[in-house]
Backbone as CSV, one residue per row, in Angstrom:
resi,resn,N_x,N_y,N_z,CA_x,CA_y,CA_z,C_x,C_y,C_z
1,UNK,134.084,21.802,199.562,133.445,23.100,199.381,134.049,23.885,198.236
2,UNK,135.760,24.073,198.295,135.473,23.989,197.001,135.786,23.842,195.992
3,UNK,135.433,22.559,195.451,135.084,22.045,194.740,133.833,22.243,194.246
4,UNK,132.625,22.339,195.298,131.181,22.721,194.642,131.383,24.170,194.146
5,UNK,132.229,25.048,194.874,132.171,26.519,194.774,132.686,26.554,193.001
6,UNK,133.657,25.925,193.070,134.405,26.090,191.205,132.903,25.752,190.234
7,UNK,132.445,24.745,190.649,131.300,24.182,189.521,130.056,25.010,189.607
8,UNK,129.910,26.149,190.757,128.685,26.769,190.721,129.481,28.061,189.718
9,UNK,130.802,28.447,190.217,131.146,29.044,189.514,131.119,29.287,187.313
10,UNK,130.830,28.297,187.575,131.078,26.939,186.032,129.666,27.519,185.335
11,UNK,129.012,27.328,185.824,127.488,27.341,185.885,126.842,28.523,185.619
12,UNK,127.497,29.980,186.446,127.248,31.133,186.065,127.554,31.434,184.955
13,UNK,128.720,30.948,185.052,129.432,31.386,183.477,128.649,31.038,182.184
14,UNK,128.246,29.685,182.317,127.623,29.110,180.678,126.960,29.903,180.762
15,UNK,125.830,29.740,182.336,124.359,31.024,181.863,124.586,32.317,181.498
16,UNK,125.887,33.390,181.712,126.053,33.865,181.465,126.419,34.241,179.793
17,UNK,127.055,33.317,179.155,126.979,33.058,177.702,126.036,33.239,176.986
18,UNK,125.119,32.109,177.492,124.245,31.400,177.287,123.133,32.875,177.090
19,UNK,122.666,33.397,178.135,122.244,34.759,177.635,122.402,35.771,176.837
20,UNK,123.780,36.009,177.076,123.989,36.778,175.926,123.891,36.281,174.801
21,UNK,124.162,35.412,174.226,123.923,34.525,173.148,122.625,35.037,172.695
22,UNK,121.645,34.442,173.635,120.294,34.557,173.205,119.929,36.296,173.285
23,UNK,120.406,36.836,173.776,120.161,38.368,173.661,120.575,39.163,172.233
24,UNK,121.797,38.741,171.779,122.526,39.149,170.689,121.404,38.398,169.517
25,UNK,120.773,37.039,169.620,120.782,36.003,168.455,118.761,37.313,169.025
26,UNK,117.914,37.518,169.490,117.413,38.189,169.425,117.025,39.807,168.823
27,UNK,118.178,40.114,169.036,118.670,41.636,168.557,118.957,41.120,167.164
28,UNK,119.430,40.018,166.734,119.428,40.056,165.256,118.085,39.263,164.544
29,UNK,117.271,38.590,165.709,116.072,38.739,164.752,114.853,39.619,165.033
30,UNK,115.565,40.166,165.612,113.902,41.361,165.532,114.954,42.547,164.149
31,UNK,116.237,42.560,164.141,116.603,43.147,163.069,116.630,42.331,161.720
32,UNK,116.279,41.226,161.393,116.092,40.617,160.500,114.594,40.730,160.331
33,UNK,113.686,41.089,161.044,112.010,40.997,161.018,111.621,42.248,160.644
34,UNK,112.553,43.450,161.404,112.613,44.488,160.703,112.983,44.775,159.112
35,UNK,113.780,44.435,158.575,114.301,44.209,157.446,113.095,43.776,156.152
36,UNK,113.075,42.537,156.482,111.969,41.900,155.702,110.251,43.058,155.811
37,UNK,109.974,43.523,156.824,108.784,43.958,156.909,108.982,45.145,156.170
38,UNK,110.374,45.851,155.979,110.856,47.021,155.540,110.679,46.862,153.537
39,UNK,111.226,46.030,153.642,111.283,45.110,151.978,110.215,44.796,151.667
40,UNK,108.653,44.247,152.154,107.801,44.196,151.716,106.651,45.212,151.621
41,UNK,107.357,46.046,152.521,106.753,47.757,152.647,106.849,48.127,151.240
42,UNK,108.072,48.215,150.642,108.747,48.889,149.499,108.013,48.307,148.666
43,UNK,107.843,46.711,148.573,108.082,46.192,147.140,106.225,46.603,147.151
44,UNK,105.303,47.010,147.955,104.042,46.937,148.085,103.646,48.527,147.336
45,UNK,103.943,49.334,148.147,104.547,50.887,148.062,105.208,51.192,146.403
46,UNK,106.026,50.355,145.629,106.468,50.797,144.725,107.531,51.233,144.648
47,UNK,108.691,51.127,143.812,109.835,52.340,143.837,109.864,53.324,144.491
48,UNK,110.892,54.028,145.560,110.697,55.358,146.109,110.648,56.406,144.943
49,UNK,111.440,56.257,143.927,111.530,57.064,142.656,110.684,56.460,141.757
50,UNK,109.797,57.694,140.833,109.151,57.011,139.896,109.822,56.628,138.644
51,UNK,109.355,55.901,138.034,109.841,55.635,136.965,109.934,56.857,135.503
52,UNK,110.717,57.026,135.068,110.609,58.517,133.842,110.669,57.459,132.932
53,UNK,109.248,58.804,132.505,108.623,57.957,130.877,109.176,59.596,129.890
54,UNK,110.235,59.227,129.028,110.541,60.085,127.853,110.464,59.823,126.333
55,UNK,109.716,61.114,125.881,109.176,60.949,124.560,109.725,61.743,123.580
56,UNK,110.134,61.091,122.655,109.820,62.400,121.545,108.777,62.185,120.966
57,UNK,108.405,62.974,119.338,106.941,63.035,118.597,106.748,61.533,118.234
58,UNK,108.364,61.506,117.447,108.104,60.159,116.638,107.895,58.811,117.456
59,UNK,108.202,58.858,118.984,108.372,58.100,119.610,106.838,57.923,120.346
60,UNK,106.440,58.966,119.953,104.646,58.897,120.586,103.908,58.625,119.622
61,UNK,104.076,58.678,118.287,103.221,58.210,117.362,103.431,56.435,117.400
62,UNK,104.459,56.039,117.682,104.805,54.324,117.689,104.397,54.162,118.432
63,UNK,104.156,54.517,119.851,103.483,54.029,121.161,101.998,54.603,120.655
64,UNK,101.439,55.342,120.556,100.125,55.566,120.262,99.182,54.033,119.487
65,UNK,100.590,54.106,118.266,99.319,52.948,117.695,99.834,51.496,117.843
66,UNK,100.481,51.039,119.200,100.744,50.641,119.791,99.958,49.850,120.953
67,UNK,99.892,50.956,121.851,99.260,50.755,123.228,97.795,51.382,123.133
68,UNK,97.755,52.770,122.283,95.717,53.360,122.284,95.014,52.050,121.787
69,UNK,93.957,52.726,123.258,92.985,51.279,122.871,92.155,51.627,121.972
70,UNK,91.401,52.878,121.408,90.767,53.116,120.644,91.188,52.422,119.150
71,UNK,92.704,52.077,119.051,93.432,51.992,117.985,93.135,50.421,117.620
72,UNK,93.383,49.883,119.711,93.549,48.244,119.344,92.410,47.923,119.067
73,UNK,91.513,48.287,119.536,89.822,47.656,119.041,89.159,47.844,118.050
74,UNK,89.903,49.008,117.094,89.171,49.300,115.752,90.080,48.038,114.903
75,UNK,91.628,47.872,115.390,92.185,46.684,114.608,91.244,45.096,114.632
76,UNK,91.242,45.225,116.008,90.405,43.765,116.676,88.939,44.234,115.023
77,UNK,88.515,44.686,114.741,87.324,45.077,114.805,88.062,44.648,113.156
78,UNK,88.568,45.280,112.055,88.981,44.589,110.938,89.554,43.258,111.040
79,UNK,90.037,42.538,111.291,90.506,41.047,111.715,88.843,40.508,111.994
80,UNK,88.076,41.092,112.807,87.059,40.043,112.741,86.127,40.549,111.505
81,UNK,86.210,41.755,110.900,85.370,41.599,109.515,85.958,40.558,108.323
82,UNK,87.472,40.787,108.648,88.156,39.834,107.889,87.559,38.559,107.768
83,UNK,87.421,38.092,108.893,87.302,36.720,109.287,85.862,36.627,108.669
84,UNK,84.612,37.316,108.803,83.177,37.635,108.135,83.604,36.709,106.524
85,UNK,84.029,38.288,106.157,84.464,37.824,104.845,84.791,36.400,104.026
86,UNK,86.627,35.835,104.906,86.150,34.640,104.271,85.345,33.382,104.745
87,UNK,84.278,33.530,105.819,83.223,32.367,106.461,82.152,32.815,105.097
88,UNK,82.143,34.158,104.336,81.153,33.922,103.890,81.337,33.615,102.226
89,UNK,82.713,33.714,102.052,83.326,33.170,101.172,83.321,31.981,100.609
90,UNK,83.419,31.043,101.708,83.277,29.533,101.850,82.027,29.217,101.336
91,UNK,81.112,30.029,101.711,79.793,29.457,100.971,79.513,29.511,99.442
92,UNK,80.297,30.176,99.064,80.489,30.238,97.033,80.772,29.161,96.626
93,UNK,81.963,28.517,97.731,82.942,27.484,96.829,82.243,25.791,97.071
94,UNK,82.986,25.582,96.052,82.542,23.722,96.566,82.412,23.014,97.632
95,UNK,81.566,22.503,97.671,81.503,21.492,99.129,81.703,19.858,98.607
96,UNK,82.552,19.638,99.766,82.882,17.620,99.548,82.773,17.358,100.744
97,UNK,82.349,16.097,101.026,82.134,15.260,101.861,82.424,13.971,101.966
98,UNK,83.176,13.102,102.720,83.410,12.160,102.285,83.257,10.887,103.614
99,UNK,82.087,9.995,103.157,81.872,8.917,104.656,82.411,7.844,104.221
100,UNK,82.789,6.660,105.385,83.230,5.888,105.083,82.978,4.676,106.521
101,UNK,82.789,3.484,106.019,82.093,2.510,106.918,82.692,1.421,106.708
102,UNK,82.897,0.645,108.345,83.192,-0.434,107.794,82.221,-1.890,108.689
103,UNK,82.117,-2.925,108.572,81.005,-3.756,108.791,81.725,-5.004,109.062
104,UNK,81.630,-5.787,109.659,82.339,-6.937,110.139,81.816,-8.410,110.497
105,UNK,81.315,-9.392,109.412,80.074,-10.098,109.849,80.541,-11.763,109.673
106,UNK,79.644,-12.519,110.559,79.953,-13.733,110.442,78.733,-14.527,110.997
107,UNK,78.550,-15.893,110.154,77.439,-16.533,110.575,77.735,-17.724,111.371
108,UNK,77.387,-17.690,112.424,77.437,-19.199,113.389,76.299,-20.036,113.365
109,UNK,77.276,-21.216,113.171,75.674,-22.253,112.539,74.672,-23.197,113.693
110,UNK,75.435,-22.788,115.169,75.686,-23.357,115.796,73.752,-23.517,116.606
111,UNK,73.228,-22.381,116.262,71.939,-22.790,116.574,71.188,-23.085,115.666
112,UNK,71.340,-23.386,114.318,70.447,-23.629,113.140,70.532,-25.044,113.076
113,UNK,71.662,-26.401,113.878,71.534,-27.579,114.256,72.345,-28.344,113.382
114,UNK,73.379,-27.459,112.872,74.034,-27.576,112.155,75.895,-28.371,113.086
115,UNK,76.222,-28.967,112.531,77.447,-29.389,113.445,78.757,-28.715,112.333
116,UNK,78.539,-28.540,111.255,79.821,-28.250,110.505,80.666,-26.660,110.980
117,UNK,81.859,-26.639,110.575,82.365,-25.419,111.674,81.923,-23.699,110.857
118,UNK,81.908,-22.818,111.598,81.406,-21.729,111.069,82.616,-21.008,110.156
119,UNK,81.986,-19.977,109.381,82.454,-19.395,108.054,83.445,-17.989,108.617
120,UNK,84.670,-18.226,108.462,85.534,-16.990,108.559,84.188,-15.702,108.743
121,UNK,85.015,-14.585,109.374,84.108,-13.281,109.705,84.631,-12.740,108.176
122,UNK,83.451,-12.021,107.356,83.725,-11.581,106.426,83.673,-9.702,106.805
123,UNK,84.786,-9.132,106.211,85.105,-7.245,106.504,84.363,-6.775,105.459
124,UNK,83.650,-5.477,105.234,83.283,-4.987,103.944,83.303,-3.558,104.527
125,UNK,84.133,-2.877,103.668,84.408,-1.361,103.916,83.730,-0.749,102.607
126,UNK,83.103,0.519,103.339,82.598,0.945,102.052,82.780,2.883,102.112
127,UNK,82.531,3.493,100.905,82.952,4.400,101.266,82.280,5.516,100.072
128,UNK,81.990,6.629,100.446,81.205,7.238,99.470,81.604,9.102,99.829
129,UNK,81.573,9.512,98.769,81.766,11.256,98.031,80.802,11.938,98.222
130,UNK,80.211,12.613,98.323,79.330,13.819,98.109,80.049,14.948,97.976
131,UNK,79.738,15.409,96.411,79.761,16.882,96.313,78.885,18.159,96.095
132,UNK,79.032,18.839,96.294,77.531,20.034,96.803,78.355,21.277,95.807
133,UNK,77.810,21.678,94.645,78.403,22.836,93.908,77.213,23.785,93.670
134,UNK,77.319,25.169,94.846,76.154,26.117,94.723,76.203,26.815,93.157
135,UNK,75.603,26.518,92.381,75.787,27.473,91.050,75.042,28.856,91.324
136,UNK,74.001,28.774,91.470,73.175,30.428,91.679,72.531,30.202,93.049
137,UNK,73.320,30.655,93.516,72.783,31.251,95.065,72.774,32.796,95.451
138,UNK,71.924,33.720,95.459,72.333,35.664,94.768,72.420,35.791,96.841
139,UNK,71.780,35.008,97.335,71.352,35.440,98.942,73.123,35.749,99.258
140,UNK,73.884,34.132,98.968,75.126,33.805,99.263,76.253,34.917,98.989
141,UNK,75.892,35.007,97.845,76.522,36.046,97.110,76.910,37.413,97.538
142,UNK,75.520,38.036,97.715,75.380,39.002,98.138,75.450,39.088,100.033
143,UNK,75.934,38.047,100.429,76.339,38.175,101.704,77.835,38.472,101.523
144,UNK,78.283,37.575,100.901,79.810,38.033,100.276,80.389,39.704,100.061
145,UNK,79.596,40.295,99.147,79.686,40.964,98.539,79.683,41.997,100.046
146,UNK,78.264,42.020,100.729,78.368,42.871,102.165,79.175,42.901,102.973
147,UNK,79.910,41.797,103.326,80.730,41.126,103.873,82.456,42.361,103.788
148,UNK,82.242,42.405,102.267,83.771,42.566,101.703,83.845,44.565,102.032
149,UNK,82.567,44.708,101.730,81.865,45.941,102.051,82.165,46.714,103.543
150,UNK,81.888,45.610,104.369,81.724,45.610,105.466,83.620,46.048,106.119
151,UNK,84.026,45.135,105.126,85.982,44.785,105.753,86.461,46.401,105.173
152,UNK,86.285,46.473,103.781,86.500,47.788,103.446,86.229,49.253,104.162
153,UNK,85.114,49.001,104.858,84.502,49.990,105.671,85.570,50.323,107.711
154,UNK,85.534,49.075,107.280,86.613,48.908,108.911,88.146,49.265,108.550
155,UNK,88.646,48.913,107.595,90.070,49.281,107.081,90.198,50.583,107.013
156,UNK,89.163,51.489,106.676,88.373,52.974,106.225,88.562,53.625,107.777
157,UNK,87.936,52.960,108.593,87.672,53.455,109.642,89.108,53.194,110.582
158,UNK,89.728,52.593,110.573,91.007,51.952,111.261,92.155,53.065,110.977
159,UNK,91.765,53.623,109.467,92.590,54.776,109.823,92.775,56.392,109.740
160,UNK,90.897,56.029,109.938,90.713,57.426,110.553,90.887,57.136,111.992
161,UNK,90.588,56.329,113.200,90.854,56.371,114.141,92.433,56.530,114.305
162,UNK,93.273,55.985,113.738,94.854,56.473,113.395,94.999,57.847,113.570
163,UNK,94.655,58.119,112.509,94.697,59.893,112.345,94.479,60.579,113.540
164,UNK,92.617,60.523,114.237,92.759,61.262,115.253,93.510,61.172,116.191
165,UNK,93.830,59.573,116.497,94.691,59.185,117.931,95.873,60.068,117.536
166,UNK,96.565,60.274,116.455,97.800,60.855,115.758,98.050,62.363,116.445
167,UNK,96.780,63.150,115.948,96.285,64.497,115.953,96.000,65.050,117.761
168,UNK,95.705,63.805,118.001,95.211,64.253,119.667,96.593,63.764,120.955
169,UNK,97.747,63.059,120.185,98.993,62.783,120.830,100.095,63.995,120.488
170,UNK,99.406,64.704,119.119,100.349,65.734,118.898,100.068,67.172,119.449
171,UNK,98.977,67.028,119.824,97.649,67.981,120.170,98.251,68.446,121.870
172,UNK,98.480,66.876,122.582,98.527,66.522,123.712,100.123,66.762,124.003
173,UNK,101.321,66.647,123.299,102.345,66.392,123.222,102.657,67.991,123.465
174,UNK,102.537,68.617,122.604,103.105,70.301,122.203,102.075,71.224,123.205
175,UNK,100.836,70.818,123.547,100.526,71.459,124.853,100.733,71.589,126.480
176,UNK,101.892,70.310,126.357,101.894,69.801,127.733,103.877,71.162,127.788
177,UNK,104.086,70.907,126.331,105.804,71.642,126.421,105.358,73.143,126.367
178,UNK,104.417,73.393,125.854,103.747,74.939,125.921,103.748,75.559,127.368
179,UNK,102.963,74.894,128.045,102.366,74.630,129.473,103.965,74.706,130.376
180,UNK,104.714,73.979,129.786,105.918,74.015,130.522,107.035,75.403,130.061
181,UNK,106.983,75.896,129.137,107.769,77.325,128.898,106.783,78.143,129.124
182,UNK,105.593,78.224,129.285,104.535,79.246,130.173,105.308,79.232,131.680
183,UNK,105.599,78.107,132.159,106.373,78.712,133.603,107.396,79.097,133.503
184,UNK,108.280,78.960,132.726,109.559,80.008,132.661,108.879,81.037,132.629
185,UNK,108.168,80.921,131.819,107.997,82.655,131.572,107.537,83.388,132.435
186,UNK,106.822,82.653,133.385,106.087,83.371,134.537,107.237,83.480,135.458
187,UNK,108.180,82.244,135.891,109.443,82.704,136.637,110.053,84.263,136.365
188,UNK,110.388,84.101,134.849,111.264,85.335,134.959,110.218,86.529,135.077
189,UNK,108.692,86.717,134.833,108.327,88.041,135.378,108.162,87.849,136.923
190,UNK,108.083,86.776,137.480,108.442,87.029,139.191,109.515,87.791,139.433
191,UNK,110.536,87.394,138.666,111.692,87.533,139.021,112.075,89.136,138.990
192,UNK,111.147,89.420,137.393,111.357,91.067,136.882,110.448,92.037,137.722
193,UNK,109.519,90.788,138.771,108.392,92.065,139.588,109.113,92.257,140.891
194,UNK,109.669,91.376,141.108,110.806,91.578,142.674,111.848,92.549,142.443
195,UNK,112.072,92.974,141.108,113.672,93.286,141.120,112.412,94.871,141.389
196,UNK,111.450,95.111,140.190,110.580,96.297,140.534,110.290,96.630,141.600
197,UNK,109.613,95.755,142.604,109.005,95.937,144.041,110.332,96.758,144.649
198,UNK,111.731,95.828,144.481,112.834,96.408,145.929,113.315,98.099,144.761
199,UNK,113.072,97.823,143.941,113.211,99.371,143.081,112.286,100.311,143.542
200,UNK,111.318,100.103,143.736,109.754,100.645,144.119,110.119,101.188,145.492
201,UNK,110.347,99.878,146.633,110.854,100.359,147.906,112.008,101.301,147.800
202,UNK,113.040,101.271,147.216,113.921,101.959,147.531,113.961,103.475,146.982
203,UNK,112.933,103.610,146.116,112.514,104.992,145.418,112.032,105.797,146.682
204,UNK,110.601,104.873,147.369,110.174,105.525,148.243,111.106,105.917,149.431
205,UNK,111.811,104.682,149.575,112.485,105.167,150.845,113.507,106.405,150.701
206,UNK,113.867,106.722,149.384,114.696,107.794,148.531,113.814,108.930,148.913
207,UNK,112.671,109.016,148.748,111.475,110.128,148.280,111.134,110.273,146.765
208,UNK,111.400,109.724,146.178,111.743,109.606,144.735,110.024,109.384,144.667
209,UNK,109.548,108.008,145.183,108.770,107.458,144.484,107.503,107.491,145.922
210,UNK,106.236,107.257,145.219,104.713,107.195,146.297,104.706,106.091,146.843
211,UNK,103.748,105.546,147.952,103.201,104.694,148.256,102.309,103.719,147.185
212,UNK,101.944,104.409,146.647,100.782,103.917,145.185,101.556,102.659,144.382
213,UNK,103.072,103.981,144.539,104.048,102.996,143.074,104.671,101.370,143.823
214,UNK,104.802,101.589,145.293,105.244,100.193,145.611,103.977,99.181,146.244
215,UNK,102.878,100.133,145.606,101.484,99.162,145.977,101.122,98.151,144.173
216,UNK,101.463,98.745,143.899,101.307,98.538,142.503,102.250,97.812,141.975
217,UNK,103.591,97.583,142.513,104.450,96.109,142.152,104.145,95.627,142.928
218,UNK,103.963,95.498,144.084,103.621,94.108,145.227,102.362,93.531,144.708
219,UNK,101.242,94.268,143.582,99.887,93.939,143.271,100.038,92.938,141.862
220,UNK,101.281,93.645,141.296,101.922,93.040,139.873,102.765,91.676,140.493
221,UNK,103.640,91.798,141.665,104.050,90.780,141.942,103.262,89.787,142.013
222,UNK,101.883,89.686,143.331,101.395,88.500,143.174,100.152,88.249,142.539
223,UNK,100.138,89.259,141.627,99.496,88.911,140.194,100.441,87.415,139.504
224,UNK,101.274,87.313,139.142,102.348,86.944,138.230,102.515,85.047,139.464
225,UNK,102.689,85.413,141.180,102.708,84.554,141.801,101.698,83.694,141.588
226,UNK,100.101,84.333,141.820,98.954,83.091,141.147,98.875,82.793,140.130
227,UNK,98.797,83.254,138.997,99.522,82.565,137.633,100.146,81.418,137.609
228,UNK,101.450,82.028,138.668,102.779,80.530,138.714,101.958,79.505,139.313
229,UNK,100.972,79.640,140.186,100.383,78.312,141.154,99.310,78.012,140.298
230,UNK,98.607,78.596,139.138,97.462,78.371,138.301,98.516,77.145,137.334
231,UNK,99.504,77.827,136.577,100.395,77.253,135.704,100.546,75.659,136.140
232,UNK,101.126,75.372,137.688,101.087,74.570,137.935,100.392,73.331,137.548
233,UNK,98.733,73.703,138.384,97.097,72.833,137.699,97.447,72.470,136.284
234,UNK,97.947,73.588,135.789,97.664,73.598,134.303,98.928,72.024,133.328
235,UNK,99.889,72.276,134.137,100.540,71.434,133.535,100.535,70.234,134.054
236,UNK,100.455,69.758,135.364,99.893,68.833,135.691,98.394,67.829,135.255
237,UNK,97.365,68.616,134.220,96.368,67.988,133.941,97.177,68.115,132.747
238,UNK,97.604,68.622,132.036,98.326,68.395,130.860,99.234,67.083,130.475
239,UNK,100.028,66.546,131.542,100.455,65.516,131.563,99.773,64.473,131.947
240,UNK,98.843,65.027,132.901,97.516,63.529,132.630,97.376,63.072,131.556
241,UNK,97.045,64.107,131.104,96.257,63.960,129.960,96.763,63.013,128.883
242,UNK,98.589,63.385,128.901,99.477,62.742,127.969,99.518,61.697,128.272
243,UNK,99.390,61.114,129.293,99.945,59.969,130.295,98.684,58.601,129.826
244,UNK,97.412,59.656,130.206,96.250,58.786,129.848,96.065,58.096,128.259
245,UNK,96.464,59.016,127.056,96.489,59.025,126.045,97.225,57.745,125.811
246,UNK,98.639,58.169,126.459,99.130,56.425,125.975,99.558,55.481,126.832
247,UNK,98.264,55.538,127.994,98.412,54.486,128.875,99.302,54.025,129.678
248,UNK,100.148,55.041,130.095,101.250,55.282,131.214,101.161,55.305,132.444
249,UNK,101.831,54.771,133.139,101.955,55.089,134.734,101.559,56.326,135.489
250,UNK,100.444,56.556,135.651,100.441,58.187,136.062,101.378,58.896,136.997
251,UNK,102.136,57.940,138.091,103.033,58.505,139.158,104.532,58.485,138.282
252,UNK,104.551,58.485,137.035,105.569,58.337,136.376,105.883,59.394,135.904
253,UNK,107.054,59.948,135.898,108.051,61.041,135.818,108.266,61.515,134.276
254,UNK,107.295,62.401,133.711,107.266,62.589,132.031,108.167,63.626,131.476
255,UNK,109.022,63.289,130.356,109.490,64.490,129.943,109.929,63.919,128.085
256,UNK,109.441,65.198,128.126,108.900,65.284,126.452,110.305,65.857,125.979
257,UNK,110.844,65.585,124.787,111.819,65.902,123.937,111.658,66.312,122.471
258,UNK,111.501,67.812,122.228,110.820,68.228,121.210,112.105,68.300,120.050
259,UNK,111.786,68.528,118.455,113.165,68.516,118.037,112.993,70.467,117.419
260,UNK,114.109,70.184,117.123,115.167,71.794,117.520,115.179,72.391,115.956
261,UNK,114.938,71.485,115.122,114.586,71.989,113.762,113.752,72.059,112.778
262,UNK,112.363,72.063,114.123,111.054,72.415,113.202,110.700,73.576,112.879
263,UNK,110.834,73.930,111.539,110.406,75.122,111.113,108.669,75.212,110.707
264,UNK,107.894,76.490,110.572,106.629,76.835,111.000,106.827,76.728,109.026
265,UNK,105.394,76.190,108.979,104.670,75.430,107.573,103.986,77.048,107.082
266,UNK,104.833,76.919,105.898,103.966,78.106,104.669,103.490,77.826,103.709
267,UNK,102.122,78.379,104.170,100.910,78.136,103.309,100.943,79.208,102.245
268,UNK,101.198,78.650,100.724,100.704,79.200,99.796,99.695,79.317,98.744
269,UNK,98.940,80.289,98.881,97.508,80.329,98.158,97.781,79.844,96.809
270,UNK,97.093,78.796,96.774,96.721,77.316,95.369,96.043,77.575,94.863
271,UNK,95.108,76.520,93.648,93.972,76.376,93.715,93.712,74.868,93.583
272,UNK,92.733,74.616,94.474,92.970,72.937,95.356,92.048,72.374,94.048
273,UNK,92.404,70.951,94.020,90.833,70.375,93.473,89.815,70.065,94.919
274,UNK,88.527,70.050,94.565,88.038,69.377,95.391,88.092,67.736,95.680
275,UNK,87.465,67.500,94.657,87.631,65.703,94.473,88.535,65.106,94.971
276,UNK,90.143,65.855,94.612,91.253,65.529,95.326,91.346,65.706,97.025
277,UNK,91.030,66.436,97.043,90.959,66.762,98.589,89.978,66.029,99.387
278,UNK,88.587,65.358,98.774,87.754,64.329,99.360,88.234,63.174,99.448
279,UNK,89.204,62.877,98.296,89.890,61.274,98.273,90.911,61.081,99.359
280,UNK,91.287,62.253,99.866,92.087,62.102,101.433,91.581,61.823,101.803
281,UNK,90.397,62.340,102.719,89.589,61.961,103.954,88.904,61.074,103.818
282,UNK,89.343,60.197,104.712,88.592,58.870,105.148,87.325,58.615,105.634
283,UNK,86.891,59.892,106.608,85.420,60.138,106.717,84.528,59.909,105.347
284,UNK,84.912,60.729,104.224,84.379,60.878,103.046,84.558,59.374,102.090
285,UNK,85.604,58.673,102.260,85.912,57.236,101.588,84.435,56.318,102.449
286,UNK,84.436,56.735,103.482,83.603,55.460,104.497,82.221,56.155,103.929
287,UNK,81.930,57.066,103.444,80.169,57.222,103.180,80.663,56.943,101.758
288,UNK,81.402,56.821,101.478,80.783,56.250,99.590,80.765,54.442,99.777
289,UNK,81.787,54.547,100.759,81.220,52.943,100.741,80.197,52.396,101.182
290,UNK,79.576,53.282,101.831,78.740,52.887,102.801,77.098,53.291,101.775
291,UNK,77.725,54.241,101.285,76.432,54.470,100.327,76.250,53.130,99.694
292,UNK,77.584,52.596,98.685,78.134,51.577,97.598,77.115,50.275,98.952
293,UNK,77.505,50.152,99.970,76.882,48.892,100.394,75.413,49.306,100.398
């Protein structure tokens, strides 16, 4: 007895292990299942922090003609006039051609009743040139000529689309930092209508001052408060806006870096040429060519 009693004893014990074992080796995989489901939450979800996208001017004009698609498809768009050009090029120049054959023959005498043995297989390679030289072709020509017309006109246009993308990143750039010292500025008149309001209260509560006068900063106060929550909208579509321009992450964290020693451009009364001033603009280059084609 016991003897059985020690071995039942024996018995509790492993199971006793034996459970906990499996209780502990449980608790670490429902915390390992947790884990992983936690990790593919995230990696699905994105960074908890967004990523900060920082610019300066010069650093938005390189990304502009860069990443704007308006930019990449007017390029796409010269590369394939390019390509116009010399397919129609090719048709000016010489054409060669050159075939070549070869033939492999032998006569067996063997049904003509003949018993003597048959004649080696004789090879004959042969081989011939053609050359094709358009001398006056005006159709050819003048496809050429449209052609080159055509490339000139896209090169024309490639950087006027430059320009505006240029004009509308700088446009986009200095309105979004505007937008952002508009809320300082609205901070500190919060700040200057609170200090008024408890001035206001404390007049009245003095006798100093009316009811009117501390109706009239609490009216100035959250005058200045919807502003601050308008300001908000305001800079937030502002950085869309920037964001969209050069194809950025929109949940991405923007901050613009303006430089500290731009001084304001003085205009002094000239007298311009015109002509000169048309040979800038590219609008004006693309209708003479366009006339010229």
């Amino acid at each position: 007895m016991a003897k059985i009693a020690d071995i039942l004893m024996k018995l509790m014990t492993i199971f006793d292990k034996r459970s906990s074992l499996q209780i502990s080796f449980t608790g670490k995989l429902k915390f390992f299942r947790s884990s992983l489901l936690l990790t593919f939450i995230t990696s699905i979800g994105g960074p908890l922090c967004a990523q900060q996208a920082s610019f300066t001017l010069a650093e938005t004009f390189v990304w502009i003609e860069k990443q704007n698609l308006e930019v990449l498809i007017q390029r796409q768009a010269v590369e394939e006039a390019f390509q116009i050009v010399l397919r129609d090029r090719s048709e000016l120049i010489p054409r060669f051609s050159f075939d070549i054959a070869q033939v492999r023959t032998q006569i067996a005498p063997v049904g003509f009743g003949f018993d003597f043995p048959s004649s080696p297989p004789v090879n004959r390679l042969d081989g011939k040139m053609v050359g094709n030289v358009p001398l006056i072709n005006v159709v050819n020509f003048a496809n050429w000529r449209l052609s080159r017309y055509n490339h000139q006109i896209s090169e024309l246009t490639l950087e006027s689309v430059q320009q505006d993308s240029l004009f509308n990143a700088a446009n986009a750039f200095y309105s979004h930092l505007r937008n952002l010292k508009r809320i300082d500025v609205l901070d500190a008149n919060i700040q200057r209508d609170e200090a008024l309001l408890d001035l206001a209260i404390n007049q009245l509560n003095a006798g100093v001052a009316t009811k009117i006068d501390v109706t009239r900063a609490e009216s100035a106060l959250a005058t200045d408060q919807k502003q601050r929550l308008q300001q908000d909208t305001i800079v937030m579509e502002s950085a869309l806006r920037f964001k969209l321009l050069l194809d950025l992450d929109l949940d991405a964290q923007l901050r613009l870096q303006s430089a500290e020693d731009l001084k304001p451009i003085q205009f002094h009364r000239e007298d311009y040429n015109l002509e000169t001033l048309l040979e800038a603009r590219q609008s004006y280059l693309i209708a003479v060519e366009e006339l010229e084609r």
